[in-house]
C-alpha positions as CSV (number, residue, x, y, z in Angstrom):
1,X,0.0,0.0,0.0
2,X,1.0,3.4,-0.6
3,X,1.8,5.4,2.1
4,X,0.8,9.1,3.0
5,X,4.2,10.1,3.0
6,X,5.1,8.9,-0.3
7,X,1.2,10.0,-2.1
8,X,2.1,14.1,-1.3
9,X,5.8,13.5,-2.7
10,X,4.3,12.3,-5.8
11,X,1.5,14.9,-5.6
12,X,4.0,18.1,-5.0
13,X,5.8,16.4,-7.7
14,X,2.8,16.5,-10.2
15,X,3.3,20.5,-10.3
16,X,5.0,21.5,-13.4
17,X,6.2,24.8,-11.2
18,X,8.0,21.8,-9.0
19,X,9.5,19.9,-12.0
20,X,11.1,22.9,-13.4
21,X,12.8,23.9,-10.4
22,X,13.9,20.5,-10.5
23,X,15.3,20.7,-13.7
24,X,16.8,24.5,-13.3
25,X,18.5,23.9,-10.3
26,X,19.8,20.2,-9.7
27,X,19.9,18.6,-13.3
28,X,23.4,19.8,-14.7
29,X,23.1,19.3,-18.4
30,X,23.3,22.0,-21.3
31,X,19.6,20.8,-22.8
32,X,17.7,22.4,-20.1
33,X,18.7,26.0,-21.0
34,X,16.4,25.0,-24.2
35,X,13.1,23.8,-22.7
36,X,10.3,26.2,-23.0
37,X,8.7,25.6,-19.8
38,X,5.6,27.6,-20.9
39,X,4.5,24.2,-22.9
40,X,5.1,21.9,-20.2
41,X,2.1,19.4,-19.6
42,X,1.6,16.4,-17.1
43,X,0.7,13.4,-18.8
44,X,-0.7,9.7,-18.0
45,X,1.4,7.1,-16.9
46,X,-1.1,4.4,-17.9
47,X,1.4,2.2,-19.1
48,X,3.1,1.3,-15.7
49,X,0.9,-1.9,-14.5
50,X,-0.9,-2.0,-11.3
51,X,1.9,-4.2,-9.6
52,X,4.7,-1.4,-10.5
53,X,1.9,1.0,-9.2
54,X,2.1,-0.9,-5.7
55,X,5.6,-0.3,-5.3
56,X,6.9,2.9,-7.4
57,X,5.8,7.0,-7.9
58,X,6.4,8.3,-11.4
59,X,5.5,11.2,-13.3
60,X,6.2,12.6,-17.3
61,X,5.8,15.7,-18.4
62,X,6.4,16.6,-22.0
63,X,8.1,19.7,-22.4
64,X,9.0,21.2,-25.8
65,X,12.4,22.4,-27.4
66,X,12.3,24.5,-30.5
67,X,8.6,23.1,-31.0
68,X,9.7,19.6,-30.8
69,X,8.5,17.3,-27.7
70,X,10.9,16.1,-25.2
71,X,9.8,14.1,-22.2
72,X,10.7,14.0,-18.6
73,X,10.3,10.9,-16.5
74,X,10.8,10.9,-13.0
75,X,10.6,8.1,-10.8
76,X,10.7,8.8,-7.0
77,X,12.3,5.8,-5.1
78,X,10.8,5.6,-1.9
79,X,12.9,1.9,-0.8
80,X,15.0,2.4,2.1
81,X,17.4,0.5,0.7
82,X,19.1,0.8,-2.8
83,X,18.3,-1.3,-5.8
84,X,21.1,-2.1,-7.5
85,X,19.1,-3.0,-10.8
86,X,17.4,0.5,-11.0
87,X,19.4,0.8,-14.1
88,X,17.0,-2.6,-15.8
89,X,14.1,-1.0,-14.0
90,X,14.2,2.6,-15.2
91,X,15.0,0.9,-18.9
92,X,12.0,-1.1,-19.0
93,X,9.5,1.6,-17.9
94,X,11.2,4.1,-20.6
95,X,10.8,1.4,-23.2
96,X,7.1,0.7,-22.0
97,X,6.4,4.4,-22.3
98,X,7.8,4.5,-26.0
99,X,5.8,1.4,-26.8
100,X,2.9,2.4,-25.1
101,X,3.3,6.0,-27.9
102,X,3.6,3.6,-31.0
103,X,0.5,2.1,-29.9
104,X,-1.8,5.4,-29.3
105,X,-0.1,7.6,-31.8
106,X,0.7,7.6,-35.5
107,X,4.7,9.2,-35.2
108,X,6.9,8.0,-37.2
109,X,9.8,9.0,-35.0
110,X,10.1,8.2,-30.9
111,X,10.6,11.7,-29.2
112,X,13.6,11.0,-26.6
113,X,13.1,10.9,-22.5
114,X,15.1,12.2,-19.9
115,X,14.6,9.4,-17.1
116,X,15.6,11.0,-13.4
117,X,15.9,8.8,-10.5
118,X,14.8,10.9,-7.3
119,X,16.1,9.6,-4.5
120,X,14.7,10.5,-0.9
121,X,16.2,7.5,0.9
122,X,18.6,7.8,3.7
123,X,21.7,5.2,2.5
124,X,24.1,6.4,-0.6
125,X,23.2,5.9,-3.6
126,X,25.4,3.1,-4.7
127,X,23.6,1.3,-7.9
128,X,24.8,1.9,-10.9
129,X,23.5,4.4,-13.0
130,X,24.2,2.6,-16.8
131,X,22.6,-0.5,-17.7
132,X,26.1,-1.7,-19.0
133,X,27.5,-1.8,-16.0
134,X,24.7,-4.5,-14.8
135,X,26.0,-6.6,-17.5
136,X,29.2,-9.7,-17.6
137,X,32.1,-9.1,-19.7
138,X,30.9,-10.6,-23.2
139,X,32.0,-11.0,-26.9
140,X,29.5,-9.5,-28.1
141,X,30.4,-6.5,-29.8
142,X,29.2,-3.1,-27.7
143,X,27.1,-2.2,-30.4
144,X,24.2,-4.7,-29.9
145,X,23.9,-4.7,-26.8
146,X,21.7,-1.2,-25.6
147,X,22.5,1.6,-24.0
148,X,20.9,3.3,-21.3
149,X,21.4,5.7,-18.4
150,X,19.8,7.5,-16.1
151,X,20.0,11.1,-14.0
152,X,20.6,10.4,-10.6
153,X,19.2,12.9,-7.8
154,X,19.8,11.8,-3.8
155,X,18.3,14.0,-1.6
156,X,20.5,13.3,0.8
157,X,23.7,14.2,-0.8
158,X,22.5,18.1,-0.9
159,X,23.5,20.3,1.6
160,X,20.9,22.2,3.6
161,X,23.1,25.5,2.6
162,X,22.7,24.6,-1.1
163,X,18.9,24.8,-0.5
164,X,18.8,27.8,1.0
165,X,20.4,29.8,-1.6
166,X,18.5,28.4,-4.3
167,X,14.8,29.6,-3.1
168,X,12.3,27.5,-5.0
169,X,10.4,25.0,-4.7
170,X,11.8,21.9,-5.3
171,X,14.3,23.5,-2.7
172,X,12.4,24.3,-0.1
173,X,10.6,20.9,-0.4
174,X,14.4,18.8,-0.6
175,X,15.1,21.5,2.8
176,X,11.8,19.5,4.7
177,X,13.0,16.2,3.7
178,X,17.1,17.1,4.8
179,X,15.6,17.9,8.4
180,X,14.4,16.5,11.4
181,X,11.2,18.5,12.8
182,X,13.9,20.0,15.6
183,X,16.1,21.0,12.7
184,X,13.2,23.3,11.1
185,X,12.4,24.8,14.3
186,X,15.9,25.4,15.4
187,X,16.4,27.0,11.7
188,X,13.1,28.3,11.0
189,X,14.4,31.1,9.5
190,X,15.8,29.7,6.6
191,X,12.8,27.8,5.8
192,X,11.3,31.4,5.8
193,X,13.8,32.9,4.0
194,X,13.1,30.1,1.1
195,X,9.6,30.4,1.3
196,X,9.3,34.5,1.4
197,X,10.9,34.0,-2.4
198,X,8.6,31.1,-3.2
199,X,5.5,33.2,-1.9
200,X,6.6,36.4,-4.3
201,X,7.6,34.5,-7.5
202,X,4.5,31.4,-7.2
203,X,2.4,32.8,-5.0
204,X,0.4,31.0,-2.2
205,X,-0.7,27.9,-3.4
206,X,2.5,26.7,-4.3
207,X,3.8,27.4,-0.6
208,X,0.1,26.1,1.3
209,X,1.1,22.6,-0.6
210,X,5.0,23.0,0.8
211,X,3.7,23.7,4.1
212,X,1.1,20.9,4.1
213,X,4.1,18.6,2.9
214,X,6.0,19.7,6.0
215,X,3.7,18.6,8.4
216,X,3.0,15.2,6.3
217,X,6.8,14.1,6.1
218,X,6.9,14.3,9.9
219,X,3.8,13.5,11.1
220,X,3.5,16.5,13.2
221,X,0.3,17.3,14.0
222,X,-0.1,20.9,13.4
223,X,-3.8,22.9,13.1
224,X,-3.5,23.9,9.4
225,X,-3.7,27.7,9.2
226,X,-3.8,29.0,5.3
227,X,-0.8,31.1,4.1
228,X,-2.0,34.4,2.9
229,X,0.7,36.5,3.2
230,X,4.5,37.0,4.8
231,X,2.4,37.7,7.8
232,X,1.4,33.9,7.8
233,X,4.4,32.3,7.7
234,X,5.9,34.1,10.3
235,X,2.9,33.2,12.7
236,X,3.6,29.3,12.0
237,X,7.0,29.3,13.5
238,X,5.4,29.6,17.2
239,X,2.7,26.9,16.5
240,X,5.4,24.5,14.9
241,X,7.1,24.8,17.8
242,X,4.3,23.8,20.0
243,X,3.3,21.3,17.9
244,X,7.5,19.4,17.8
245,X,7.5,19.9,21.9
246,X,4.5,17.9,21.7
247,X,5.1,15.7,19.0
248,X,9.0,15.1,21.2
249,X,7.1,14.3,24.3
250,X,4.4,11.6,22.4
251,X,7.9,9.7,21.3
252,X,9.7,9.7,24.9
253,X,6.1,8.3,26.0
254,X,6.1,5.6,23.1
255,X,9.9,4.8,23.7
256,X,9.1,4.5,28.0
257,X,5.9,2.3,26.8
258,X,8.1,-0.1,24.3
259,X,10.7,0.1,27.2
260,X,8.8,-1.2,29.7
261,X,7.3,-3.8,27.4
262,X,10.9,-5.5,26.3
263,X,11.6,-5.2,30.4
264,X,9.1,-7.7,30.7
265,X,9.7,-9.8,28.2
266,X,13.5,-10.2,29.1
267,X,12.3,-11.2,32.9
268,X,9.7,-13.5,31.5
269,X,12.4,-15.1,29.5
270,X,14.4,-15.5,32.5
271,X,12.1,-17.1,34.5
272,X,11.1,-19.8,31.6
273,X,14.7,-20.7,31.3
274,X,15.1,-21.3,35.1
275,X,12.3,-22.8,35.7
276,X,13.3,-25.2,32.4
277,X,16.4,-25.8,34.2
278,X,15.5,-26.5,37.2
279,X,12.8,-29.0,35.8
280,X,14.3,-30.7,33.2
281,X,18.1,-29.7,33.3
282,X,19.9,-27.3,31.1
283,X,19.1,-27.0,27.2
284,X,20.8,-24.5,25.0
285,X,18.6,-25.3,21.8
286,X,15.6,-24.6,24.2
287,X,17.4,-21.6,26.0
288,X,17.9,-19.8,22.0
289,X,14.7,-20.5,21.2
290,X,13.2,-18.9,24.1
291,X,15.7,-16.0,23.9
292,X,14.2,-15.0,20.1
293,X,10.4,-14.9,21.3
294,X,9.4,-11.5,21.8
295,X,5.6,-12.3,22.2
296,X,5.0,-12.1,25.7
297,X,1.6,-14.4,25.1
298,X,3.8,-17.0,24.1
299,X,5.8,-16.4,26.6
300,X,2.6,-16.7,29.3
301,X,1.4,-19.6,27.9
302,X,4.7,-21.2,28.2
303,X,5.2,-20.0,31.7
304,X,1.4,-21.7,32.7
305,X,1.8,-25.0,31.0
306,X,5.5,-25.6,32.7
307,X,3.7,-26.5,35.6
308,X,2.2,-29.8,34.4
309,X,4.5,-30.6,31.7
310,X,5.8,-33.9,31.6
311,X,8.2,-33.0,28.9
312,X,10.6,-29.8,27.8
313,X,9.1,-30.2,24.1
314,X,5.0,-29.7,25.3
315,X,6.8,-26.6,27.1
316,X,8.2,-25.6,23.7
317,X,5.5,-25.8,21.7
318,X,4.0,-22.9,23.1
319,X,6.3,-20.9,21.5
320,X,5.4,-22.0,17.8
């Protein structure tokens, strides 16, 4: 299932104001100076099948050049961990999009795609970025086997300072993402300072979604309080820090809760290996096993039945 978080990334990444700050300010290559971002239009990704949907966020725009169509596909990579075969994945949906154009349109030439990996995960990016380097030295000559490569963004390789000079806002929404909820209210000015220039060039819209983002990607719950003016945004800094003191407390609660919990669990472990002991003798196959159950149920049960147990194994069973 989708989650919350990773639905608004791929909504704020649906505006085409967001996917040419993109472009502009973190893809380094000459072509972009050509787009005319006055053409750029949002189209379906139909062609992706509902398994892919499960797991991945994409979105093309088609933007043109000197009249001619280019298109931009971004897929956001919400895994935790890297995929070393993004390099096959991002291929295949490239080539389904150009197949899925022969099919619906009568062209008699394939417009090229710019495929960029957005990467919001928290480990480097490691995978490799060509399709050739997925593949075992061969014979086969270079030129039938395909080439492909993608553009490569990690969130987490951009410094927060970076962000704050750039003032857009696919900046200000990479700054949220680069920071803990402490960070932002310890540096709420430069959020400010970021979204000041977003509110004068985009307006309000723009920086309601950023905001609404904000509160999204940490879970904090915050009363949401429409951005109107500079005014606005000043006034959120004191209810964002209200709302992290709050939202700092809820976790020390959670963490004293789960504390007290695996307390238990460890003592109820002891006991069941004592008592074991003391009943049957020492077993270290039964003393492991008990050691890796973290249900305290289990745990219970096992502790009750002990009692009339004839053998160690109708103790262990209770663990299953």
């Amino acid at each position: 299932m989708i989650k919350i978080h990773d639905t608004w990334y791929k909504t704020l990444f649906s505006k085409p104001r967001i996917i040419q700050d993109l472009l502009t300010s973190f893809v380094e290559e000459q072509f972009v100076f050509g787009l005319d971002f006055s053409s750029i239009k949002k189209l379906n990704t139909s062609f992706i099948s509902e398994n892919s949907r499960n797991r991945e966020s994409d979105v093309i725009f088609e933007i043109k050049s000197q009249g001619v169509s280019n298109y931009i596909y971004v897929l956001i990579e919400f895994q935790s961990t890297v995929d070393p075969y993004m390099a096959l994945r991002m291929a295949s949906y490239v080539f389904l999009f150009h197949q899925e154009i022969v099919t619906t349109t009568k062209c008699t030439k394939l417009q090229p795609v710019f495929p960029i990996l957005l990467y919001n995960g928290s480990e480097s990016w490691t995978a490799p970025e060509s399709f050739r380097d997925l593949l075992a030295p061969s014979d086969i000559p270079m030129k039938y086997i395909p080439e492909f490569r993608y553009y490569r963004i990690a969130i987490n390789e951009i410094p927060r300072c970076h962000l704050v000079e750039l003032r857009n806002a696919a900046a200000a929404v990479f700054y949220v993402e680069n920071s803990t909820p402490e960070e932002i209210n310890n540096n709420y000015q430069e959020l400010i300072a970021i979204l000041k220039d977003i509110f004068k060039n985009e307006g309000a819209m723009i920086v309601n979604s950023i905001m609404r983002w904000m509160r999204s990607a940490h879970k904090i719950k915050l009363k949401p309080k429409p951005i109107r003016n500079i005014q606005d945004l000043m006034e959120v800094s004191t209810m964002w820090e209200e709302a992290v003191k709050k939202h700092e407390k809820a976790l020390v609660e959670k963490g004293i809760e789960k504390g007290i919990e695996k307390g238990i669990v460890i003592e109820m472990q002891k006991i069941l290996i004592d008592l074991l002991t003391a009943k049957f003798g020492q077993s270290e196959t039964a003393e492991k096993k008990i050691t890796a159950v973290s249900d305290a149920s289990k745990l219970e049960n096992a502790l009750r039945k002990i009692l009339f147990a004839k053998t160690i194994d109708e103790v262990m069973e209770c663990l299953e």
